[in-house]
N, C-alpha and C positions, 0 to 999 in steps of 0.2 A: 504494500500500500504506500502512496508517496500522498501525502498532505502537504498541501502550499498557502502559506501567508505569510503574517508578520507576528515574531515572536517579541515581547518587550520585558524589558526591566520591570520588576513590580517593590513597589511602595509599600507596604501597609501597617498598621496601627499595633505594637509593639509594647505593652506597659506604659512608659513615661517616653517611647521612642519608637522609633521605625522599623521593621523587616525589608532586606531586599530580598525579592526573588525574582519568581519570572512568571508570566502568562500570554497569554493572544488563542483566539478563539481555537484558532484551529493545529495549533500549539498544543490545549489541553487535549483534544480528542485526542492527537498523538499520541500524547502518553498513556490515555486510558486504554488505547488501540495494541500497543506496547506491553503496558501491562495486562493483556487479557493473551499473550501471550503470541501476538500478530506481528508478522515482517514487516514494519515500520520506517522510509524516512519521512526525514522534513523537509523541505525545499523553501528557504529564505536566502534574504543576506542579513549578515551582521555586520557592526562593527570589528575593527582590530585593536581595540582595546583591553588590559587584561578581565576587566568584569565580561566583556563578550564570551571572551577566548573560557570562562567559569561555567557559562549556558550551554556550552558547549561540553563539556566535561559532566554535566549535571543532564543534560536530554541523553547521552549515551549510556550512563550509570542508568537510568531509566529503561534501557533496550532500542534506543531509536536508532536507526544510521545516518549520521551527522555527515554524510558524504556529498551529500548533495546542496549541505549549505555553503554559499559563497560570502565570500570576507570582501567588504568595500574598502577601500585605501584611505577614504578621505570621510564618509559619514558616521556617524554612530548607529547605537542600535537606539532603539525608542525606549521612551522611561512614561510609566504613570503610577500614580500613587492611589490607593481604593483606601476608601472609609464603611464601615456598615453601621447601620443604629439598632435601635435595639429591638427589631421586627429582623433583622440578618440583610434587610435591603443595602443595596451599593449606592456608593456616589464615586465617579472617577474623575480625576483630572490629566491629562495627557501630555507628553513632551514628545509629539512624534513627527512634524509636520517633516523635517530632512534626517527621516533616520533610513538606515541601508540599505533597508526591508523596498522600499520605494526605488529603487533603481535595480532591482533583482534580473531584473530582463536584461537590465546594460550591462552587466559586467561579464568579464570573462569566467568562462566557464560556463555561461547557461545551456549553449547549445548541446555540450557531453551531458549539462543534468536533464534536458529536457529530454535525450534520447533514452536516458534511463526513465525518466518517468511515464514515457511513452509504454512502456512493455509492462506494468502496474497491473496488477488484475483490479486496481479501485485508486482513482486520484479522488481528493477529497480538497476542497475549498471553500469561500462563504463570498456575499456579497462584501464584508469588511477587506478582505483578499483583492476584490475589485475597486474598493473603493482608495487605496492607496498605490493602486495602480494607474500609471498615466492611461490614455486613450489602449494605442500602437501596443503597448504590454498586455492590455485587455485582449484584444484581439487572436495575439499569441496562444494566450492561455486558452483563449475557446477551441484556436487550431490542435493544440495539443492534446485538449479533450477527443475533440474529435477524431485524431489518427487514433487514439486509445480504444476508443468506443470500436472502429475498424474493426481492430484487434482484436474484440473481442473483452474488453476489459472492461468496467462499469465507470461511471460516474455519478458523487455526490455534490449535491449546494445546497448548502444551507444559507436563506435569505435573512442574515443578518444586518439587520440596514439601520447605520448610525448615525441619523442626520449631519450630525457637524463633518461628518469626513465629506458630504458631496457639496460641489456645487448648487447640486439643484435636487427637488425628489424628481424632475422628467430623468434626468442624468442617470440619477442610482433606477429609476424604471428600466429603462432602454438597458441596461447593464444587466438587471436581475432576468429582463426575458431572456436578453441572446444567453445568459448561463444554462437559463432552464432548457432551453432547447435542444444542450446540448451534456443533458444528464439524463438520467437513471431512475436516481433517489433523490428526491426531495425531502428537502426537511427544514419547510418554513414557521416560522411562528405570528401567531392569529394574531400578539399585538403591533409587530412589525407590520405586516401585512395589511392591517389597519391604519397606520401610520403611514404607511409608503403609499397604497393605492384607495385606499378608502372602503375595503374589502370587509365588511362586518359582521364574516360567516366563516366559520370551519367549512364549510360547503361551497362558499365563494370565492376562496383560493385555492382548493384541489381544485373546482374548474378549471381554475385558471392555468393552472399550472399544468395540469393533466392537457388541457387544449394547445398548450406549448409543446406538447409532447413526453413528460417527465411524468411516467407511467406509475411510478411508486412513490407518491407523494406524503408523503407521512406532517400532518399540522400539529404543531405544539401548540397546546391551551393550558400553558404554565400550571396553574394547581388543581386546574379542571380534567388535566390527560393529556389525549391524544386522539386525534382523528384516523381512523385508516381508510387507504383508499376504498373500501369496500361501505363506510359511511359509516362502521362502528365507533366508539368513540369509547377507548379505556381509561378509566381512572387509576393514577398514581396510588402505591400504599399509602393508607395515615401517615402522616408525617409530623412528629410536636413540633414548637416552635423552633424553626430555624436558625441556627448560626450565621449560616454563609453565603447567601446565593448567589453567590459568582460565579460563573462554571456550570451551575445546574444543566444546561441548555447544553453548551459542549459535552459533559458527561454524560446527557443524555443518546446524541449521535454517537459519542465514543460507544455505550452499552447496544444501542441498536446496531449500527456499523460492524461490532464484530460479531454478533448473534448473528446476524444476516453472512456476513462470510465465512462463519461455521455450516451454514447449512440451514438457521434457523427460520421457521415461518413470518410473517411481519408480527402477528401477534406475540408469538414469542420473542420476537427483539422489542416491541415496543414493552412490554412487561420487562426485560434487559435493562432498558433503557431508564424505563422509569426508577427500578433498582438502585440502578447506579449514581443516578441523580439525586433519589433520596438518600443515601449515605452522603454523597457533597455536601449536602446543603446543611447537613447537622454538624460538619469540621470546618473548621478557617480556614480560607485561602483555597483560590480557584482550582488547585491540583493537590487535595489533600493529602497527605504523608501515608501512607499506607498502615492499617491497625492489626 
């Protein structure tokens, strides 16, 4: 499996002080894909700085192969810092606008990682992936899907859509169809979805998405379940009050993602999925420590 985005520095609330670590959307799936005992890499750029050069040392301790990430000369890697209150809800703030992650297509070396990620039996990416993506990089990425798909290989996107990263919602629109069209698995969420198009149905975005051609659409309704494409709609286990939900959403594709490349039925990944998500969200920090 090869997952592409932007992995970042993370911030978070420490006693009377900070934690650094690390997160990015499709970063955590990685590792939960990783950990569930799946052939994993990553495809970013970093910075060449020693805290980079740490992410790196720290995603491979986790099982990922870190061969496909590219080192920029001149940028860093991104930094944001999360707060939670006392419902486990997030607030972030970001330092990403010229981090590495954003030039991944221009540097050397893409074209060897893109051949490797071409033979993938599943690329995995999100609209945030797009969205720190120039135009011309966009495009790339949907070619690459597409040789993939060829191949015989699957495709996911998850429409993670974070207003401040686009110019426009037409921008991140036009962005999130050409990806659906050229995936697999869907795995968008009803309040994005809502936000981005005005969609105000678990039924009005598998249309959508399914008319785009992305045949296994799977909608997350946050503490509601999950929609499947066949219109059933499963509910998450009880869950008491939450610590953490950062991540909930990537650990949920992380649990569905590898149930489905085991073998398993959608209902059986989405029950996976749900799983795994309910254990995040009871630990701090988007990729929690292993218990």
């Amino acid at each position: 499996m090869v997952l592409i985005g932007e992995a970042m520095h993370e911030l978070s609330r420490g006693g009377d002080g900070w934690n650094l670590g690390y997160g990015g959307d499709t970063l955590n799936t990685a590792v939960h894909l990783a950990r569930a005992g799946h052939d994993v890499a990553y495809l970013t750029a970093l910075g060449q700085d020693p805290f980079s050069a740490k992410l790196k040392s720290e995603w491979a301790a986790e099982g990922i192969d870190t061969s496909l990430i590219l080192d920029d000369p001149t940028r860093a890697t991104g930094l944001y810092a999360i707060s939670t209150d006392d419902r486990g809800e997030r607030s972030f703030a970001y330092w990403r606008d010229t981090s590495a992650a954003r030039e991944m297509f221009a540097l050397p070396g893409i074209e060897d990682a893109l051949a490797i990620a071409e033979q993938a039996d599943l690329i995995a990416y999100s609209l945030i992936t797009l969205a720190i993506l120039p135009p011309e990089a966009r495009e790339r990425l949907y070619a690459l899907c597409r040789r993939a798909r060829a191949r015989g290989g699957k495709v996911a996107f998850d429409g993670n859509y974070r207003p401040r990263l686009w110019g426009s919602a037409e921008e991140a629109r036009e962005a999130r169809d050409a990806a659906i069209a050229c995936a697999d698995i869907g795995l968008p969420t009803l309040e994005d979805e809502t936000l981005l198009s005005s969609d105000a149905s678990a039924e009005a975005v598998a249309a959508h998405w399914s008319k785009l051609g992305c045949a296994e659409t799977i909608v997350k309704l946050g503490a509601d379940g999950a929609r499947l494409p066949n219109g059933e709609i499963l509910p998450p286990p009880e869950v008491l009050q939450p610590v953490d939900t950062s991540g909930a959403g990537d650990a949920f594709n992380g649990g569905y993602l590898a149930a489905r490349m085991d073998g398993a039925s959608v209902q059986e990944a989405v029950i996976a999925g749900h799983r795994l998500a309910g254990w995040c969200v009871m630990r701090r920090g988007a990729i929690p420590n292993l218990d």
